[in-house]
C-alpha positions in Angstrom: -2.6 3.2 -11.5 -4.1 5.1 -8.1 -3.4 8.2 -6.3 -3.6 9.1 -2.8 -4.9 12.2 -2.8 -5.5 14.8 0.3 -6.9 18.3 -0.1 -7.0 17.6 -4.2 -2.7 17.3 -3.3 -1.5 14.1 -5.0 0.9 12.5 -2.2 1.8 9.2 -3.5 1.0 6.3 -6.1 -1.1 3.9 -4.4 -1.5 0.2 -4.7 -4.9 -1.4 -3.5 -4.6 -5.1 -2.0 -8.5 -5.9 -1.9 -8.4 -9.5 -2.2 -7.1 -12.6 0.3 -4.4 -13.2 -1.7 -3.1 -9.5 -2.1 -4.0 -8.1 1.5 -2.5 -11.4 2.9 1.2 -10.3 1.0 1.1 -6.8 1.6 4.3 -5.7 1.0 6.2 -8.4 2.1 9.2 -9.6 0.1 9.6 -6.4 -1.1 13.6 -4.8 -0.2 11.6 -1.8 -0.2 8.5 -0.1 -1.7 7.2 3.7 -3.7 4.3 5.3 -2.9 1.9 3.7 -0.4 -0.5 0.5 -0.2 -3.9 0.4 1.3 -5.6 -2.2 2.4 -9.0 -2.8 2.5 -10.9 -4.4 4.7 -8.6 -4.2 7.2 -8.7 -3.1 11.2 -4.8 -4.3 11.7 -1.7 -5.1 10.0 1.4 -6.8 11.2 4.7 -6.5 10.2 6.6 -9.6 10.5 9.3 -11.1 8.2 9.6 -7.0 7.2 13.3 -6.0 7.1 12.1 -2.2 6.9 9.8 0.4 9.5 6.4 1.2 8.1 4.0 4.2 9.2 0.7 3.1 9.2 -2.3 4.9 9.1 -5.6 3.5 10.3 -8.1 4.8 8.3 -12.6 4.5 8.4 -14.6 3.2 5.7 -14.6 6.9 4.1 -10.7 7.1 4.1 -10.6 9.3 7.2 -7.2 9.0 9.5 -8.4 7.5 13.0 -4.5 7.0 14.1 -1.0 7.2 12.9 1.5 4.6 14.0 5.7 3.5 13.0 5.6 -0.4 12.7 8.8 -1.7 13.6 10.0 -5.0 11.8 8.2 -8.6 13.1 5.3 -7.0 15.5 1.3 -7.2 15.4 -0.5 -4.0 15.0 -2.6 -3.5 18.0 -6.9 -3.3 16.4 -8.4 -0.2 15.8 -11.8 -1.2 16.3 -13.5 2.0 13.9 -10.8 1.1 10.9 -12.2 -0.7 7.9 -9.0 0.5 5.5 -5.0 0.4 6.5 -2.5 2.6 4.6 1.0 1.7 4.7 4.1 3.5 3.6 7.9 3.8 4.4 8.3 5.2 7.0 8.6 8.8 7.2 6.3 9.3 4.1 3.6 10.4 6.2 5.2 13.2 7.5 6.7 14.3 4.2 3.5 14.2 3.1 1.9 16.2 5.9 -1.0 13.4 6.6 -1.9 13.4 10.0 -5.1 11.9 12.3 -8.0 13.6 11.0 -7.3 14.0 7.8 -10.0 13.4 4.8 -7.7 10.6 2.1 -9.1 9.8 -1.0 -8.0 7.2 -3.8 -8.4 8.6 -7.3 -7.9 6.4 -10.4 
């Protein structure tokens, strides 16, 4: 299992979708999801056939938040053309958890 960590603060399990197959299913067909999911590569998400909001946070190669967005259900994310890693999460996690843009992330096993 993964952690997303920020300031040595565990926030959240984390699953990693780093192949076709997993960052093509992200987290659809779930009802609903713990912790977060990042996806890597990745410089956009979408969220159709999602019943649930997402936040998403667009992330560089070295986990730092570019931008901050709430996906609503069955809508294309818009590119961020500096983001090589996507993190996702129900929404309002990110806030709980105090992440914001500019924030240094880091996965630890």
């Amino acid at each position: 299992m993964s952690w997303l960590v920020a300031d040595d603060k565990v926030l959240a399990t984390l699953e990693i979708a780093d192949t076709w197959k997993t960052r093509l299913k992200g987290v659809l067909g779930r009802e609903g999801f713990e912790g977060a999911l990042l996806i890597k590569p990745a410089f956009s998400v979408h969220s159709i056939g999602l019943k649930t909001e997402l936040d998403v946070a667009y992330c560089d190669a070295n986990l730092r938040v570019l931008d901050i967005v709430t996906m609503v259900p069955n809508r294309m994310g818009m590119p961020r053309v500096r983001a090589r890693q996507v993190i996702e999460a129900p929404k309002g996690s990110f806030e709980r958890w105090g992440i914001r843009a500019g924030d240094q992330l880091e996965v630890r096993l």
